[in-house]
C-alpha positions as CSV (number, residue, x, y, z in Angstrom):
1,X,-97.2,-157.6,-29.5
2,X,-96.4,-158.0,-25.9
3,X,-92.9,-158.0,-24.3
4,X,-92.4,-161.2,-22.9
5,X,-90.7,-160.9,-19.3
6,X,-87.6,-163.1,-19.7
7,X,-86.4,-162.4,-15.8
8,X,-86.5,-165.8,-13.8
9,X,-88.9,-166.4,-11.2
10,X,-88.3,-167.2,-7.9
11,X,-90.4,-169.1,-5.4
12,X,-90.5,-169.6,-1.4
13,X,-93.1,-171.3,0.7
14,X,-93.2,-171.8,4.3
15,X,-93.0,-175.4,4.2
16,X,-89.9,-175.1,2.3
17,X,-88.7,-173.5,5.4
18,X,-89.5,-176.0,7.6
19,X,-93.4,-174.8,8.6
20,X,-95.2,-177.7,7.2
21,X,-98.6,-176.9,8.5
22,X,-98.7,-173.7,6.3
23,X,-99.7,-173.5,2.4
24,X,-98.3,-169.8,2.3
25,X,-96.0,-169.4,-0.9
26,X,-94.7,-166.6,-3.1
27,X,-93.5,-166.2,-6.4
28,X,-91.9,-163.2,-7.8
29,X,-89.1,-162.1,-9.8
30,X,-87.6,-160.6,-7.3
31,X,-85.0,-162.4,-4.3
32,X,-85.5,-159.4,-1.8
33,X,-89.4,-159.4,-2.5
34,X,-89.9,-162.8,-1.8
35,X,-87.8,-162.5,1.3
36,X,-89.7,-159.8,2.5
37,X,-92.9,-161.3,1.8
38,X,-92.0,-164.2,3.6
39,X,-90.7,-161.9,6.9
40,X,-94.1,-159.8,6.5
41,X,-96.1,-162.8,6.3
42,X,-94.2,-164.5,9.2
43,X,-95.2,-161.2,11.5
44,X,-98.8,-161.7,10.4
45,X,-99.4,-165.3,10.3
46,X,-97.2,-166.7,12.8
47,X,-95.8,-164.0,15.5
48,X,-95.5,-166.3,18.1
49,X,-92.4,-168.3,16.1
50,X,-91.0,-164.4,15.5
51,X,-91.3,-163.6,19.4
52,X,-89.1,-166.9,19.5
53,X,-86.1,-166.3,17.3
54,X,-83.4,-164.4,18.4
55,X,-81.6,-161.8,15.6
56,X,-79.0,-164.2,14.9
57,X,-81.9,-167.0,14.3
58,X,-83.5,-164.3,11.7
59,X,-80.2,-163.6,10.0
60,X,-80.1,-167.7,9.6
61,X,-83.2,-167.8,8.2
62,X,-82.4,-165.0,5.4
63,X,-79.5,-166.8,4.9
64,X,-80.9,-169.9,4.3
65,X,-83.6,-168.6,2.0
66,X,-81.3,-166.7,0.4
67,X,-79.5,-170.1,-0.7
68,X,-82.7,-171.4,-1.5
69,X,-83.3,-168.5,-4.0
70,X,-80.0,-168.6,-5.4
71,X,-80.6,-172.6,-6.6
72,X,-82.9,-171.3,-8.7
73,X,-81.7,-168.5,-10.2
């Protein structure tokens, strides 16, 4: 039998972030793999918001995702 994976899961999607014109989400066990995913995808899928932010804008943005995440842990 099958060990079941008893780790919570944790889900982000761009319009949770405010991007409501986007269907992009992830879901992963993982807080620091859904926050990369959603930097990575960012790059690809919308640069020109990136070009935009300033560092201290990105380190918002972690921030707030990462108290996204951490509601549903």
């Amino acid at each position: 039998m099958a060990k079941k994976n008893t780790k919570p899961l944790f889900s982000l999607s761009c319009k949770d972030i405010g991007s409501d014109d986007c269907g992009f989400s992830i879901t992963t066990h993982s807080t620091d793999e859904v926050k990369k995913a959603m930097f990575a995808h960012a790059n690809y899928a919308h640069p020109e918001k990136l070009r935009g932010m300033t560092d201290a804008q990105k380190q918002g943005m972690a921030k707030m995702m990462d108290e996204m995440l951490k509601k549903q842990g």
